[in-house]
C-alpha positions as a Markdown table, in Angstrom:
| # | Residue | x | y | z |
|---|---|---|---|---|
| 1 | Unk | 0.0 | 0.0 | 0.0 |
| 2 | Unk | 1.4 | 3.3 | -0.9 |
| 3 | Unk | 0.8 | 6.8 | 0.9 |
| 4 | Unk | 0.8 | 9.8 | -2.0 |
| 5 | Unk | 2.4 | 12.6 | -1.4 |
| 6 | Unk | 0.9 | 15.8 | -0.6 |
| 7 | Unk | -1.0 | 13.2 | 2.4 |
| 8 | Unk | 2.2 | 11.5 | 3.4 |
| 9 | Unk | 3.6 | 14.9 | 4.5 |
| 10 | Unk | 0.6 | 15.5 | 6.9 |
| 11 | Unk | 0.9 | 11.9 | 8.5 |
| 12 | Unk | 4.8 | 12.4 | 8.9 |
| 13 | Unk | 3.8 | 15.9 | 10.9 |
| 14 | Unk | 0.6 | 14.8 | 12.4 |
| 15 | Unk | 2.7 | 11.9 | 13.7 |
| 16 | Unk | 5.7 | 13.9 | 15.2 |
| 17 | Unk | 3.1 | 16.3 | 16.6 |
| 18 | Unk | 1.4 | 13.2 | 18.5 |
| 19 | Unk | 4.4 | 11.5 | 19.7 |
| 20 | Unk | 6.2 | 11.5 | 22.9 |
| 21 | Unk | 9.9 | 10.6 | 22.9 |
| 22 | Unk | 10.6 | 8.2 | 25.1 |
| 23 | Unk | 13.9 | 6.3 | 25.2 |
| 24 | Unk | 14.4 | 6.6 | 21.2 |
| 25 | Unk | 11.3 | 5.5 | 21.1 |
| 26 | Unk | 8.3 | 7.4 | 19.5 |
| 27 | Unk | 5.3 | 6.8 | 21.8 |
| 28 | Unk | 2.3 | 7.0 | 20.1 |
| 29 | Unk | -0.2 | 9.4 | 22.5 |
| 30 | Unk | -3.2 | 8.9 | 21.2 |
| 31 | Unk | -5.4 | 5.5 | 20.2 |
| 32 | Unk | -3.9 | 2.4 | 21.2 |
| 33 | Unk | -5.3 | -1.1 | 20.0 |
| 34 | Unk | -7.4 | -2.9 | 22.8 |
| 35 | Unk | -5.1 | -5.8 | 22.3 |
| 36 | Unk | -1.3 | -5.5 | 22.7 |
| 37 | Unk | -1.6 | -1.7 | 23.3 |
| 38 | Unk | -0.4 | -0.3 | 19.5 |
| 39 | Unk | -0.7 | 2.8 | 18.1 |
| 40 | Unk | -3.4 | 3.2 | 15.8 |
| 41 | Unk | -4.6 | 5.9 | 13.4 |
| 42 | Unk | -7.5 | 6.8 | 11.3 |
| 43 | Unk | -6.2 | 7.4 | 7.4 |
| 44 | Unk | -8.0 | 8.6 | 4.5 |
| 45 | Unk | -6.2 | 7.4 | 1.6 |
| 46 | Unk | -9.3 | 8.5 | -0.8 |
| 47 | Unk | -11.7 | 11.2 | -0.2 |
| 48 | Unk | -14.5 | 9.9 | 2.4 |
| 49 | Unk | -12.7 | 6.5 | 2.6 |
| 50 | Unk | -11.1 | 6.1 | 6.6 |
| 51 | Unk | -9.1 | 3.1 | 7.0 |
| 52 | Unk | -7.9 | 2.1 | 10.4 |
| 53 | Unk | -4.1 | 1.5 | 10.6 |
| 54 | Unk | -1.5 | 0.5 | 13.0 |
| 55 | Unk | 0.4 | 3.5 | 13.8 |
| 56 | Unk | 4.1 | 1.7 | 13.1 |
| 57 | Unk | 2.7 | 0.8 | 9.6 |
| 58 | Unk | 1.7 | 3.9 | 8.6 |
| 59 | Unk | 4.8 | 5.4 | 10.3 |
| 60 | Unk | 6.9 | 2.9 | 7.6 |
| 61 | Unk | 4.7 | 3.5 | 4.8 |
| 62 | Unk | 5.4 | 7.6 | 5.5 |
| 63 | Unk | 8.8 | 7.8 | 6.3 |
| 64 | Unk | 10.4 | 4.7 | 4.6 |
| 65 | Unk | 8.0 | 3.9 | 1.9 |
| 66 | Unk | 6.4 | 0.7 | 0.8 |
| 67 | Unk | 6.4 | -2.9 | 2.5 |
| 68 | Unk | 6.8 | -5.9 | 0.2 |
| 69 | Unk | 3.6 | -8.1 | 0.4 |
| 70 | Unk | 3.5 | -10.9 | 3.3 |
| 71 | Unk | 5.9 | -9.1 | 5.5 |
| 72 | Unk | 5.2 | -7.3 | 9.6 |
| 73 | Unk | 7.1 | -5.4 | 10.8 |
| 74 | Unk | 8.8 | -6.0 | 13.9 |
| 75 | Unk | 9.5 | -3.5 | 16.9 |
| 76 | Unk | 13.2 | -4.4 | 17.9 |
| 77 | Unk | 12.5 | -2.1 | 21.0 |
| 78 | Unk | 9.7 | -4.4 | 22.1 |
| 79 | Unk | 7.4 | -1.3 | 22.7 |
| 80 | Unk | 4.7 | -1.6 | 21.0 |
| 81 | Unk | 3.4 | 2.1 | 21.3 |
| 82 | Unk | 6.6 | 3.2 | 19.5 |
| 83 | Unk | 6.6 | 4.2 | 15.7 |
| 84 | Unk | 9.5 | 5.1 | 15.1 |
| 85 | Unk | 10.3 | 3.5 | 11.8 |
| 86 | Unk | 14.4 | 3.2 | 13.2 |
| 87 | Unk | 13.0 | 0.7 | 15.3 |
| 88 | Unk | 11.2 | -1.1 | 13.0 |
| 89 | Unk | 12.3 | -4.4 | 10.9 |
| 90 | Unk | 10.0 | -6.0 | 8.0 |
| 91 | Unk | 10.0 | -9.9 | 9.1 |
| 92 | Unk | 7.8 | -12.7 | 7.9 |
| 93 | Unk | 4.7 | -13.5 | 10.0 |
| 94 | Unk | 7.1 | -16.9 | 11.3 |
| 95 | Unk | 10.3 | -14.5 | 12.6 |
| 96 | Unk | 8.2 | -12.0 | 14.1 |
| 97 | Unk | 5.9 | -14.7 | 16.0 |
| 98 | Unk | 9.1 | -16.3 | 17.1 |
| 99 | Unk | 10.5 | -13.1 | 18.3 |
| 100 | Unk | 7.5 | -12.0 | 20.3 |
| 101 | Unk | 7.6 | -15.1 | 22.1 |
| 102 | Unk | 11.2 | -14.9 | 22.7 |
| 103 | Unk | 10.1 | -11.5 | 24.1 |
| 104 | Unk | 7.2 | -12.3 | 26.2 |
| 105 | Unk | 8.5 | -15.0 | 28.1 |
| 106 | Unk | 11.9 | -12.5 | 28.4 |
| 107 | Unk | 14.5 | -15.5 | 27.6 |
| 108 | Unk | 17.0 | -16.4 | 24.7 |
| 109 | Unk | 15.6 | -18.5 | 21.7 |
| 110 | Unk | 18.5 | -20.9 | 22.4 |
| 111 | Unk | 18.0 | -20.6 | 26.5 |
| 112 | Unk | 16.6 | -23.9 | 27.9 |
| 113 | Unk | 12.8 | -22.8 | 29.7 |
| 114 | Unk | 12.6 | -25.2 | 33.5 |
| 115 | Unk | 9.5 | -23.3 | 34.5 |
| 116 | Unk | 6.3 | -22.0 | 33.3 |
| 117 | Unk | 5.4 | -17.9 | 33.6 |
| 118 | Unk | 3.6 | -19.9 | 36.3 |
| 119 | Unk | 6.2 | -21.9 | 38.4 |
| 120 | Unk | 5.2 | -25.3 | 36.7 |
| 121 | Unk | 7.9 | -27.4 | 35.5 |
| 122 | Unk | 8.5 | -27.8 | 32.0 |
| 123 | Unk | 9.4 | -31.3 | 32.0 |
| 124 | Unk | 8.5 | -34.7 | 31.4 |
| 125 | Unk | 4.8 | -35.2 | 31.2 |
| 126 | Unk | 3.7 | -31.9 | 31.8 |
| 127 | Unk | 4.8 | -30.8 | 28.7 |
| 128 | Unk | 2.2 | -30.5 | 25.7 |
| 129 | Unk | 3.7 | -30.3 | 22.1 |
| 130 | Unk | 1.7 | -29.1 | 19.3 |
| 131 | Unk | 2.5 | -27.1 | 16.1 |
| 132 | Unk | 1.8 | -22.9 | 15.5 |
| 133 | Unk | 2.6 | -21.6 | 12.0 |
| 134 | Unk | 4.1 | -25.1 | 10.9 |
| 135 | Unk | 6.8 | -24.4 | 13.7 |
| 136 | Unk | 6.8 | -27.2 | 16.8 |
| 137 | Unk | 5.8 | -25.5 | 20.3 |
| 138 | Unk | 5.7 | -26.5 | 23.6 |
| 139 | Unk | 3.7 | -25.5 | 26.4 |
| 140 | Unk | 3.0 | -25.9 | 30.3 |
| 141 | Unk | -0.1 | -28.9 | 30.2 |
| 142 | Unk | -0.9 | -27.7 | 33.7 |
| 143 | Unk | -1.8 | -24.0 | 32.4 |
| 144 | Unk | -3.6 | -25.5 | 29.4 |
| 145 | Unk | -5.6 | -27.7 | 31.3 |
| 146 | Unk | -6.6 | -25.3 | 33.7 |
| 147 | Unk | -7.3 | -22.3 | 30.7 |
| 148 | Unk | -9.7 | -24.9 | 29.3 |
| 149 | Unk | -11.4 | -25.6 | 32.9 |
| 150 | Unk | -11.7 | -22.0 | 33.2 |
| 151 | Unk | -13.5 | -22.3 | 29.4 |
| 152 | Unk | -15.8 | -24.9 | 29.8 |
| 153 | Unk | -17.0 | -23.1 | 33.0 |
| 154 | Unk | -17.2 | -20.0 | 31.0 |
| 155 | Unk | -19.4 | -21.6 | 28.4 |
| 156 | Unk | -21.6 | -23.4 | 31.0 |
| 157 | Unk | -22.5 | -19.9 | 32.7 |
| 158 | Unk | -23.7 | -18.6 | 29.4 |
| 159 | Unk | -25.9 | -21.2 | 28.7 |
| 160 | Unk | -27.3 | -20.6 | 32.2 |
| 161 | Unk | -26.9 | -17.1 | 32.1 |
| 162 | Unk | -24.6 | -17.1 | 34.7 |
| 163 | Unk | -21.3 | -16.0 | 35.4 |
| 164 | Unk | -19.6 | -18.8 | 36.9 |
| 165 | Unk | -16.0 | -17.9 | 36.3 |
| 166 | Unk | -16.5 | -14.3 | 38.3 |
């Protein structure tokens, strides 16, 4: 997707006017996504036509231009309110899902993991294999057991109309 100039120069101001340097970073100070906290912007590419965009992609698109087809882009800061494209790295879907795992659960992709976010081991039978993206993953059975408990007794208290899990 491409921004045309005389637009892409009121994006690139209207998003150094509504950003916050913090760090290097460009905090985004307005919308963030209810999910994941990211900055998000309303665009009108066309006359009467908004489109809701991710305020890192439209920071690329603006100040580094297009992004090939298929590719995210990836904060290397790990702060996902930033937009500054300096911080930003186009990645297939499959490196930048491996990376924000790597970042989530804070460790190494070549670190060992013992234990769970949790405390559970990650050993032996408590381990539950299963494949995301094509790409073998691993993950605590204890937690999973107990997210799908909490599921089940979800879905029972709205059939009742009930809120069992409260």
């Amino acid at each position: 997707m491409h921004i045309p100039e005389p637009y892409a120069g009121k994006v690139r101001a209207r998003i150094l006017r509504d950003t916050k340097e913090v760090n290097g970073c460009w905090e985004w100070q307005k919308s963030l996504t209810v999910h994941g906290g990211y900055a998000q912007m309303m665009l009108s590419l066309e006359p009467k036509k908004p489109q809701l965009f991710t305020g890192h992609r439209a920071s690329w698109l603006v100040f580094r231009g297009d992004l090939a087809p298929g590719l995210h882009l990836d904060h290397l800061c790990r702060n996902h309110k930033c937009i500054n494209p300096d911080h930003l790295e186009p990645v297939t879907p499959l490196e930048n899902l491996m990376r924000g795992e790597v970042a989530r659960e804070g460790i190494k992709i070549s670190t060992p993991v013992h234990y769970c976010r949790h405390g559970h081991s990650m050993t032996g039978k408590n381990l539950y294999e299963y494949k995301q993206a094509g790409l073998p993953r691993i993950i605590c059975r204890a937690c999973k057991n107990e997210r799908n408990r909490l599921a089940r007794v979800r879905n029972i208290g709205a059939q009742s109309g009930t809120d069992l899990a409260a």
